[in-house]
PDB file with SEQRES, HELIX, SHEET and CRYST1 records, atoms N, CA, C and O in Angstrom:
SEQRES   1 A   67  UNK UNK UNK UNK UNK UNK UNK UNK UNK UNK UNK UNK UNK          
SEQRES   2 A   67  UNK UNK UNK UNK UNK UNK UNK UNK UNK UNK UNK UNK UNK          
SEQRES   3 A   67  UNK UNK UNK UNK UNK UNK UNK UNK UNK UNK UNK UNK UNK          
SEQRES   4 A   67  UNK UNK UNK UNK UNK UNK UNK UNK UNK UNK UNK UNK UNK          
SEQRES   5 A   67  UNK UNK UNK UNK UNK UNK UNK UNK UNK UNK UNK UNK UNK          
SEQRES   6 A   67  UNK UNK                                                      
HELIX    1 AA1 UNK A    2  UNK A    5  1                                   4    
HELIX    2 AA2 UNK A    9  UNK A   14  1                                   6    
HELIX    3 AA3 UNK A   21  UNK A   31  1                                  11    
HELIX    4 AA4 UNK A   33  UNK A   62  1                                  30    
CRYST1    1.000    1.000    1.000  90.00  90.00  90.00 P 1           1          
ATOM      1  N   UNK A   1     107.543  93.950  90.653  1.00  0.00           N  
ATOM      2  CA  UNK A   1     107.124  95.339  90.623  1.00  0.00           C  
ATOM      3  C   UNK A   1     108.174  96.227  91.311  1.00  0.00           C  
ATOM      4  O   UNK A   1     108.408  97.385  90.965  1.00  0.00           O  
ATOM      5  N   UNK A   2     108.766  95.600  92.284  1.00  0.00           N  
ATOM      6  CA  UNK A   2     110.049  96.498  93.101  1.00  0.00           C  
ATOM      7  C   UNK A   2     110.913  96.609  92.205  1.00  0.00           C  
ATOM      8  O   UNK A   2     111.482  97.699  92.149  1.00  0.00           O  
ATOM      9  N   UNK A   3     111.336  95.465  91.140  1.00  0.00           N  
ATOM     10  CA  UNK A   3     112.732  95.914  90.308  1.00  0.00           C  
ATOM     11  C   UNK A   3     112.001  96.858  89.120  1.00  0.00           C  
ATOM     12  O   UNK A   3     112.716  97.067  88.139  1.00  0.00           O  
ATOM     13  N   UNK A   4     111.135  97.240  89.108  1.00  0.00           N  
ATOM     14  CA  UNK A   4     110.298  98.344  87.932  1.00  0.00           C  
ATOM     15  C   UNK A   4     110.445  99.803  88.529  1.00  0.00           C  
ATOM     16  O   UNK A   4     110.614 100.922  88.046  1.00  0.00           O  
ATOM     17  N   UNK A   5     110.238  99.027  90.403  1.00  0.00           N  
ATOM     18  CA  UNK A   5     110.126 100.245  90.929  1.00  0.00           C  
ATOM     19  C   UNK A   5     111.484 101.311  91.050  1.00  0.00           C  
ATOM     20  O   UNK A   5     111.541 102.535  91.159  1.00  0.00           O  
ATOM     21  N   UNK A   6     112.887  99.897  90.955  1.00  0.00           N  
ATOM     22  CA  UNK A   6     113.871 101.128  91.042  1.00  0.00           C  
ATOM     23  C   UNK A   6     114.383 101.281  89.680  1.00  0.00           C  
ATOM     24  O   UNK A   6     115.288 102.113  89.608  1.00  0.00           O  
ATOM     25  N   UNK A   7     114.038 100.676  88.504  1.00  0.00           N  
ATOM     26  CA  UNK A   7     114.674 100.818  87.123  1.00  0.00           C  
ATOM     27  C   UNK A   7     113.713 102.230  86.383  1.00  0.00           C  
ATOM     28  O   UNK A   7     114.265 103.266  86.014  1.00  0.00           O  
ATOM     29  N   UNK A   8     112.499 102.029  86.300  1.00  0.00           N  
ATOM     30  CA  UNK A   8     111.996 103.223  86.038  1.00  0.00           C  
ATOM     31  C   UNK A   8     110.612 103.601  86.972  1.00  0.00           C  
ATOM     32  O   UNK A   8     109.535 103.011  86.889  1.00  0.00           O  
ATOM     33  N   UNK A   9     110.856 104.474  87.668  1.00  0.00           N  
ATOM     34  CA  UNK A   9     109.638 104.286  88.930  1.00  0.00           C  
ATOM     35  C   UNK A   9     108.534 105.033  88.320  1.00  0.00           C  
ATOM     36  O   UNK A   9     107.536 104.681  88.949  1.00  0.00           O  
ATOM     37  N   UNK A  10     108.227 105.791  87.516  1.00  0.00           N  
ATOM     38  CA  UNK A  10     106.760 106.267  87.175  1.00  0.00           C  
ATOM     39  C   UNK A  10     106.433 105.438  86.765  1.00  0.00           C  
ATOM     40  O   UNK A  10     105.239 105.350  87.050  1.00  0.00           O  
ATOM     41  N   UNK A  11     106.784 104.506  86.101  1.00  0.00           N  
ATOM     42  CA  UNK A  11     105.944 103.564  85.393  1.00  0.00           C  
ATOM     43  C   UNK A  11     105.617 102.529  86.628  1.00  0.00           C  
ATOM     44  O   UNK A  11     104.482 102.052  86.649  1.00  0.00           O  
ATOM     45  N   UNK A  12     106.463 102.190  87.564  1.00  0.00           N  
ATOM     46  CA  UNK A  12     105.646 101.408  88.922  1.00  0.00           C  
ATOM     47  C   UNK A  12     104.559 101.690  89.009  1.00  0.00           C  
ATOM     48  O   UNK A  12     103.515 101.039  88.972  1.00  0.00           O  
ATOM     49  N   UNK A  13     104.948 103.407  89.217  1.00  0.00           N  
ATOM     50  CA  UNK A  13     103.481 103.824  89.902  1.00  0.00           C  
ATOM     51  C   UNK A  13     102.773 103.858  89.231  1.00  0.00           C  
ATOM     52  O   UNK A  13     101.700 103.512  89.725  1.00  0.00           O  
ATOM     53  N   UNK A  14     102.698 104.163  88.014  1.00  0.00           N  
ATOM     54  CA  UNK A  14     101.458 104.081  86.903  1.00  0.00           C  
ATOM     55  C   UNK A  14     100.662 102.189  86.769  1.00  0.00           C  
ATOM     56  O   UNK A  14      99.481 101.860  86.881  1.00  0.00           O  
ATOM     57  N   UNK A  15     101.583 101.540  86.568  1.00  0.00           N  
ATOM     58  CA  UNK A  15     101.179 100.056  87.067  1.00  0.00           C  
ATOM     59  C   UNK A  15     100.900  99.950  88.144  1.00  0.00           C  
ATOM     60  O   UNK A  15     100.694  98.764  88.399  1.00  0.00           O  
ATOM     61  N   UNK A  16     100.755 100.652  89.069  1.00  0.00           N  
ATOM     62  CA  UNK A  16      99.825 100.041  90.143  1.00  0.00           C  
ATOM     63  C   UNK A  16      98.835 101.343  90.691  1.00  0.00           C  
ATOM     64  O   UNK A  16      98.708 101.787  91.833  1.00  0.00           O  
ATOM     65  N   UNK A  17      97.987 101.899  88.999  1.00  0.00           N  
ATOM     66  CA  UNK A  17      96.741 102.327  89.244  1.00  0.00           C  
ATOM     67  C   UNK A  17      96.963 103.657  89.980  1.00  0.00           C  
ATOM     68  O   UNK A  17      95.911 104.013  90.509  1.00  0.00           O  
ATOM     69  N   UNK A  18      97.763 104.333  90.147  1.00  0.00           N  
ATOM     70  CA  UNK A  18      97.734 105.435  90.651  1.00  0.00           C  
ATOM     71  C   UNK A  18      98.103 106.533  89.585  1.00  0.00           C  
ATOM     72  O   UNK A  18      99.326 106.659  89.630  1.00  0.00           O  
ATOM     73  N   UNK A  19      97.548 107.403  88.619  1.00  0.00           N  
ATOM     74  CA  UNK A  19      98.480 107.974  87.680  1.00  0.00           C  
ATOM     75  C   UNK A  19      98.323 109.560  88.058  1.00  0.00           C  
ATOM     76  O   UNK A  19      98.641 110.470  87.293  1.00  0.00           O  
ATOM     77  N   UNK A  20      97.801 109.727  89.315  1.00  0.00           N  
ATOM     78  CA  UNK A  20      98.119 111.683  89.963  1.00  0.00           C  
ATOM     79  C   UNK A  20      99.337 111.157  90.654  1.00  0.00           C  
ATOM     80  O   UNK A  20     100.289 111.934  90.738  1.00  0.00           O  
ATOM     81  N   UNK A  21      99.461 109.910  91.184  1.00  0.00           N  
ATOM     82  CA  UNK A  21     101.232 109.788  91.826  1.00  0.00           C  
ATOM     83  C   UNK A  21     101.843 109.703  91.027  1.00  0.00           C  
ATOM     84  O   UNK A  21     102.781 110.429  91.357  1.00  0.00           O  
ATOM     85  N   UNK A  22     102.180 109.128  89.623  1.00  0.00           N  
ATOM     86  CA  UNK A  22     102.466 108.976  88.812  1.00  0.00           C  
ATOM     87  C   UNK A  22     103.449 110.277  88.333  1.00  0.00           C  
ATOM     88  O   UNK A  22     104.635 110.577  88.195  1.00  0.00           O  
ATOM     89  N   UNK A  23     102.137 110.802  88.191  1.00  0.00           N  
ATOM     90  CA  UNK A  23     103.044 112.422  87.295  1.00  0.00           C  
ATOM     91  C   UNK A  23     103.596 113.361  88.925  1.00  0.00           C  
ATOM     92  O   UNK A  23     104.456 114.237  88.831  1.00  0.00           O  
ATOM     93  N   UNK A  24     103.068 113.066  90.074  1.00  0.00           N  
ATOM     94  CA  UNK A  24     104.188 113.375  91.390  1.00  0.00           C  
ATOM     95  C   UNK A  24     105.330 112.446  91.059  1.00  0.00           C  
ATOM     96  O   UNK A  24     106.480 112.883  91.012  1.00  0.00           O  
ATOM     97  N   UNK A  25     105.150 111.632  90.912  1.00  0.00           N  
ATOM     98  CA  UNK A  25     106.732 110.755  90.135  1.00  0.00           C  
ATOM     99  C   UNK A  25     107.463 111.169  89.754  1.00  0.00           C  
ATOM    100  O   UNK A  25     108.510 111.551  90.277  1.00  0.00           O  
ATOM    101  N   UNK A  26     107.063 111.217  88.562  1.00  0.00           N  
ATOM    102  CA  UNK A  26     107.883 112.074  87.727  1.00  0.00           C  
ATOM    103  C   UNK A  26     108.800 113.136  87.788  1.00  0.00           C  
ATOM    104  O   UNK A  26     109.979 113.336  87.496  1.00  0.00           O  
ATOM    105  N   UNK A  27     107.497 113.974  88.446  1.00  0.00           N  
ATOM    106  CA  UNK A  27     108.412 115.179  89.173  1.00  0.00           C  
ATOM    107  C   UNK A  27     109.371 114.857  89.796  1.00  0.00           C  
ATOM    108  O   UNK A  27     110.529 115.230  89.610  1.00  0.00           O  
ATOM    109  N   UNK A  28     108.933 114.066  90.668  1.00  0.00           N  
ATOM    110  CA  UNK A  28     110.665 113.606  91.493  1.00  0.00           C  
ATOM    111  C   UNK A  28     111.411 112.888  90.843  1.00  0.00           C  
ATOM    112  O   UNK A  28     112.440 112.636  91.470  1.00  0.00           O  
ATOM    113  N   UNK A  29     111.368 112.486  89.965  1.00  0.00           N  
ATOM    114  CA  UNK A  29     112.615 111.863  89.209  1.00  0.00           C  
ATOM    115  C   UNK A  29     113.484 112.735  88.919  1.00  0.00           C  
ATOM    116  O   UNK A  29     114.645 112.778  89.327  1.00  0.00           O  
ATOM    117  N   UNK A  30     112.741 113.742  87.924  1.00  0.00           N  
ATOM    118  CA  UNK A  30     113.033 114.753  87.622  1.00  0.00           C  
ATOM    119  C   UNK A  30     114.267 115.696  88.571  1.00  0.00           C  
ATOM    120  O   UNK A  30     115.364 116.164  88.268  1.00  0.00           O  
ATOM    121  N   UNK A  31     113.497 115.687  89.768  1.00  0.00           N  
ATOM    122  CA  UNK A  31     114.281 116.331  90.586  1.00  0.00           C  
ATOM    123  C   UNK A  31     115.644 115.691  91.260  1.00  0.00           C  
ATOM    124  O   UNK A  31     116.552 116.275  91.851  1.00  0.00           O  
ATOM    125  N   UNK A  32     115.486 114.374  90.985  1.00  0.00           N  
ATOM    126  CA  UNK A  32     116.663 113.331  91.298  1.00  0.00           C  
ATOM    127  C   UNK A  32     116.299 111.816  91.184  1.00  0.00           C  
ATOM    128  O   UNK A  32     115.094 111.568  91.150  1.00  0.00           O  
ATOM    129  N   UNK A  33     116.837 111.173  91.144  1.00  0.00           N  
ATOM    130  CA  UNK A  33     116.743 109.655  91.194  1.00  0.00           C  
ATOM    131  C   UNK A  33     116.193 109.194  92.337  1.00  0.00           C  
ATOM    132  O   UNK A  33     115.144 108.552  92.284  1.00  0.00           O  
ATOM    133  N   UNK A  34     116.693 109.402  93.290  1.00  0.00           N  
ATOM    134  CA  UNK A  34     116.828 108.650  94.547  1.00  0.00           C  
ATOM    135  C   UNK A  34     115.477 108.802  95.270  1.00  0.00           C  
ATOM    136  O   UNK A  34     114.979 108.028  96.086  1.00  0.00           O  
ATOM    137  N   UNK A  35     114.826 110.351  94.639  1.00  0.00           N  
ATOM    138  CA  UNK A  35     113.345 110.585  95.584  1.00  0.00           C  
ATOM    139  C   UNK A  35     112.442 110.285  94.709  1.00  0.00           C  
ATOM    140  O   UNK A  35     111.280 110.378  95.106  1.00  0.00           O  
ATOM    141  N   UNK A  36     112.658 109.867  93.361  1.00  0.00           N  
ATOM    142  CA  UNK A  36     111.775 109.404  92.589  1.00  0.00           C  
ATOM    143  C   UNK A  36     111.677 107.559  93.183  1.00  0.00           C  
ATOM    144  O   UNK A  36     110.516 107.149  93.181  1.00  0.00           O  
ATOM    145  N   UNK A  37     112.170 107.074  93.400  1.00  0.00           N  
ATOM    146  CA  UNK A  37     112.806 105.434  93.363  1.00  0.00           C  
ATOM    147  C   UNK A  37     111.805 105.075  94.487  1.00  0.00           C  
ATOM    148  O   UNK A  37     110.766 104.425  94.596  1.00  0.00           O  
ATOM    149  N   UNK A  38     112.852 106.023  95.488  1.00  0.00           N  
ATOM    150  CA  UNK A  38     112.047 106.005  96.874  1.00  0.00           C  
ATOM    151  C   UNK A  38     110.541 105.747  97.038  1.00  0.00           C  
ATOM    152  O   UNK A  38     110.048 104.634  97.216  1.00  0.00           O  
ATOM    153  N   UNK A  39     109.572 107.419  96.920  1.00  0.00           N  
ATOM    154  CA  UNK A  39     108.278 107.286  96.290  1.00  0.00           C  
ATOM    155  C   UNK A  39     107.804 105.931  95.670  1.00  0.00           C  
ATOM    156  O   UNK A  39     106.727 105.496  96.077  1.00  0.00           O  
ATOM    157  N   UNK A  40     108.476 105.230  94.748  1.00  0.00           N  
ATOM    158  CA  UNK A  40     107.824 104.433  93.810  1.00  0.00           C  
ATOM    159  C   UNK A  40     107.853 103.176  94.929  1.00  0.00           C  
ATOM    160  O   UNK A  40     106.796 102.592  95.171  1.00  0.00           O  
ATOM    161  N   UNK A  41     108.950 102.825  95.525  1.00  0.00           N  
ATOM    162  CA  UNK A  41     108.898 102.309  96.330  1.00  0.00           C  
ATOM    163  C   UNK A  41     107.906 101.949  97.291  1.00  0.00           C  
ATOM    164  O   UNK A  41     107.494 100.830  97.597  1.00  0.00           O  
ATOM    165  N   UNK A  42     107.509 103.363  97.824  1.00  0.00           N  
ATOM    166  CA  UNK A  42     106.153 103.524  99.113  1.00  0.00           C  
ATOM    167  C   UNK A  42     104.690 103.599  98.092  1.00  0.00           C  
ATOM    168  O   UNK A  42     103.637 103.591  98.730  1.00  0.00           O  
ATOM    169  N   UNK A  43     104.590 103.660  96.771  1.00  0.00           N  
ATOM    170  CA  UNK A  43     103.775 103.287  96.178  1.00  0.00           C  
ATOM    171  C   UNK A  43     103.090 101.697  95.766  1.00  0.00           C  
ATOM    172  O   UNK A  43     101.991 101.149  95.851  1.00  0.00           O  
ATOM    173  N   UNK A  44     104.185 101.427  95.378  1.00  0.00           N  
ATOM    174  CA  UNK A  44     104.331 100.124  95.121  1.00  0.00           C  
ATOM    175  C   UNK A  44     103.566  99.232  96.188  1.00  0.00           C  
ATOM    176  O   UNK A  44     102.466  98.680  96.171  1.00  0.00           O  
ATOM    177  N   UNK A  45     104.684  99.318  97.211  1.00  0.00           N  
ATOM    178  CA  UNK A  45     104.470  98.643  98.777  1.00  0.00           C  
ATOM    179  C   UNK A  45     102.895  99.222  99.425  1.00  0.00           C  
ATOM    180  O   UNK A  45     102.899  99.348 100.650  1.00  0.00           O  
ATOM    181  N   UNK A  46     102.181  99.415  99.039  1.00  0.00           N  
ATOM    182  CA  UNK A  46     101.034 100.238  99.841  1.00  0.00           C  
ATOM    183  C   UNK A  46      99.680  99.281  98.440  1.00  0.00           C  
ATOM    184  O   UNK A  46      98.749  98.477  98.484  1.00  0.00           O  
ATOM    185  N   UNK A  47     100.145  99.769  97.812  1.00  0.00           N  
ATOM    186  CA  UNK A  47      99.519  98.754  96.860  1.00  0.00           C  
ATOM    187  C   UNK A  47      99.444  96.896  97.364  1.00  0.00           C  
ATOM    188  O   UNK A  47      98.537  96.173  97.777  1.00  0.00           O  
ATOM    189  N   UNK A  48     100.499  96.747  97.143  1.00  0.00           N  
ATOM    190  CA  UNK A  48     100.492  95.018  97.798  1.00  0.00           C  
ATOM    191  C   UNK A  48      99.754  95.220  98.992  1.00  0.00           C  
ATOM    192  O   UNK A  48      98.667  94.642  99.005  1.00  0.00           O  
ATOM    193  N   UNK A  49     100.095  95.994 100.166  1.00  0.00           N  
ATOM    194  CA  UNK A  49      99.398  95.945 101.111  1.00  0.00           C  
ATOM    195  C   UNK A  49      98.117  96.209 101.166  1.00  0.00           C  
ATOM    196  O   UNK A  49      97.527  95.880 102.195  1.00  0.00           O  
ATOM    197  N   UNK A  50      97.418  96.819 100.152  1.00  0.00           N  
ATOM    198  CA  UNK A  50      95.955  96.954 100.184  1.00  0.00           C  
ATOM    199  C   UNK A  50      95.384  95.165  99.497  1.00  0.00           C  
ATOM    200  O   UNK A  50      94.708  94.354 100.130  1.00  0.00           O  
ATOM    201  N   UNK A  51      95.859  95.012  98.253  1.00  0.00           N  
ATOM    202  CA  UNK A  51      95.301  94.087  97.660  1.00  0.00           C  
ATOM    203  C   UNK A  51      95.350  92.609  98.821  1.00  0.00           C  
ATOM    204  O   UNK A  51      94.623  91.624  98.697  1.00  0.00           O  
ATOM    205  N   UNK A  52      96.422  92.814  99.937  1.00  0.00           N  
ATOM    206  CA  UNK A  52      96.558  91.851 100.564  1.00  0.00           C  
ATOM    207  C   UNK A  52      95.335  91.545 101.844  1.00  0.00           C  
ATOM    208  O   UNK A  52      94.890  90.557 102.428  1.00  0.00           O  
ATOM    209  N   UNK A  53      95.100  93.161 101.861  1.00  0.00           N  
ATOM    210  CA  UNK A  53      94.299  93.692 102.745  1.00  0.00           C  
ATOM    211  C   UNK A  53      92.991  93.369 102.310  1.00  0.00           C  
ATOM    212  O   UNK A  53      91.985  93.268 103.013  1.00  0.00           O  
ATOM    213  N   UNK A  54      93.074  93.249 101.342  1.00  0.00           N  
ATOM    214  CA  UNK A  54      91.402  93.066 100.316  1.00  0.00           C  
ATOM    215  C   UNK A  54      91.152  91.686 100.291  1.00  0.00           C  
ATOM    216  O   UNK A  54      90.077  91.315 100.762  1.00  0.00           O  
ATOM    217  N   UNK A  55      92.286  90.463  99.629  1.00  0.00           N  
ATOM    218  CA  UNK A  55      92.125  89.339 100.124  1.00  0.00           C  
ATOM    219  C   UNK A  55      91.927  88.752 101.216  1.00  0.00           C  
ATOM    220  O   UNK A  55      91.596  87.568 101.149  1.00  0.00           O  
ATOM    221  N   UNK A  56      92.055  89.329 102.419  1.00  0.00           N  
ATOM    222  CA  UNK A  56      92.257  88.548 103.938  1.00  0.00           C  
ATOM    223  C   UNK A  56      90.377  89.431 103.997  1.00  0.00           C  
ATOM    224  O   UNK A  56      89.483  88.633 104.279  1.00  0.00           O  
ATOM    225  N   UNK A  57      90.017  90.607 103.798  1.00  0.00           N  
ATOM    226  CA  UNK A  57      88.837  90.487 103.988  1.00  0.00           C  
ATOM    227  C   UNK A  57      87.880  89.199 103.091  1.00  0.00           C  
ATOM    228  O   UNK A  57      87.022  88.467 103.585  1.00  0.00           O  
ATOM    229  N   UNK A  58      88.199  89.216 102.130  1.00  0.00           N  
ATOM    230  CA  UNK A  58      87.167  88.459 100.900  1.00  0.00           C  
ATOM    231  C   UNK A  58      87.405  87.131 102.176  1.00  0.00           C  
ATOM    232  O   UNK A  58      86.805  86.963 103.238  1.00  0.00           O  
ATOM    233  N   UNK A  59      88.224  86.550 101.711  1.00  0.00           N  
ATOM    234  CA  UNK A  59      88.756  85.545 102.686  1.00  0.00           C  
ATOM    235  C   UNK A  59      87.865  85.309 104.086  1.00  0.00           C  
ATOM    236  O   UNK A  59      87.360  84.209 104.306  1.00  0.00           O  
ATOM    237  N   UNK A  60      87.728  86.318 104.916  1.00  0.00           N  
ATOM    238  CA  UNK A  60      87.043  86.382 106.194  1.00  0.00           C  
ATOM    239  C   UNK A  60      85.497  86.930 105.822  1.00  0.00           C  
ATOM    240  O   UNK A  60      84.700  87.367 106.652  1.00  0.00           O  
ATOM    241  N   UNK A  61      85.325  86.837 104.756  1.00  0.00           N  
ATOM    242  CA  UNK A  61      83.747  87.574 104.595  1.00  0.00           C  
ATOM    243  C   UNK A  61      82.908  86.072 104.063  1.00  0.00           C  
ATOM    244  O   UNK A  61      81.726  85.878 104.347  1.00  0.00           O  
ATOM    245  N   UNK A  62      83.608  85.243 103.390  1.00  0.00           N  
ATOM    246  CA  UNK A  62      83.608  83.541 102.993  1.00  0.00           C  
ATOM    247  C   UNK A  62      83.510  83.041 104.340  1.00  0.00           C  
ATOM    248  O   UNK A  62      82.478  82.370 104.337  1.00  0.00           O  
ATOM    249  N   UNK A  63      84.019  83.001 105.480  1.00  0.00           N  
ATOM    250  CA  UNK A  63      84.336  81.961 106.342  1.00  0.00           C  
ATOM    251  C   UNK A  63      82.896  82.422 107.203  1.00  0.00           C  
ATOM    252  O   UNK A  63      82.332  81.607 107.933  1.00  0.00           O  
ATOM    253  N   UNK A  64      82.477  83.570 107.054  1.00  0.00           N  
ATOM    254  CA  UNK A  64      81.729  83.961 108.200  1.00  0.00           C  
ATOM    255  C   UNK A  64      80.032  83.868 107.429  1.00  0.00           C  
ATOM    256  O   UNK A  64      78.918  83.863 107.953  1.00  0.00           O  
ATOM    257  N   UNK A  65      80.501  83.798 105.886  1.00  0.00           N  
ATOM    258  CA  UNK A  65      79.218  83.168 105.842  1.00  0.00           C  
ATOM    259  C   UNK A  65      78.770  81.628 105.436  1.00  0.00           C  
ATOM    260  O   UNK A  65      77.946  81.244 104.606  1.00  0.00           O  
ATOM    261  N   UNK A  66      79.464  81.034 106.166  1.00  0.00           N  
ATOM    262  CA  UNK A  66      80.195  79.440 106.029  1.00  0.00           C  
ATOM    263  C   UNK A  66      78.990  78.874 107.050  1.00  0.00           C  
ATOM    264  O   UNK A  66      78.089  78.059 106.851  1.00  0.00           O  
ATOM    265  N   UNK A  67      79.409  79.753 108.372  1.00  0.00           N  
ATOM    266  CA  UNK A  67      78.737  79.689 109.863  1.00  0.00           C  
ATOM    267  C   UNK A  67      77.843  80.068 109.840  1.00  0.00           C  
ATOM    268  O   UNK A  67      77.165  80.114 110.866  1.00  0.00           O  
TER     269      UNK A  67                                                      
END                                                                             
């Protein structure tokens, strides 16, 4: 998803469920490369970190009703 994120970054962001960042994307592409990339970047990365965030709960919501 990072090499999507710097080859064409709206479409990162659109693949990972966000499509009002998406068309903020855009715009910044628009306005240059580098702040579009960027963005897609901190999109991207915030994404993994939730879904990771979501597994370690599921994960700890299993163990605790184990006990």
């Amino acid at each position: 998803m990072y090499l999507l994120a710097i080859i064409c970054p709206p479409l990162a962001v659109l693949f990972s469920g966000k499509p009002g960042q998406a068309i903020v994307n855009v715009l910044l592409w628009i306005l240059g490369v580098v702040p579009g990339v960027v963005h897609a970047i901190f999109v991207v990365n915030e994404k993994k970190a939730n879904d990771r965030m979501m597994k370690q709960a599921q994960l700890m919501s299993m163990m605790s009703n184990r006990q």
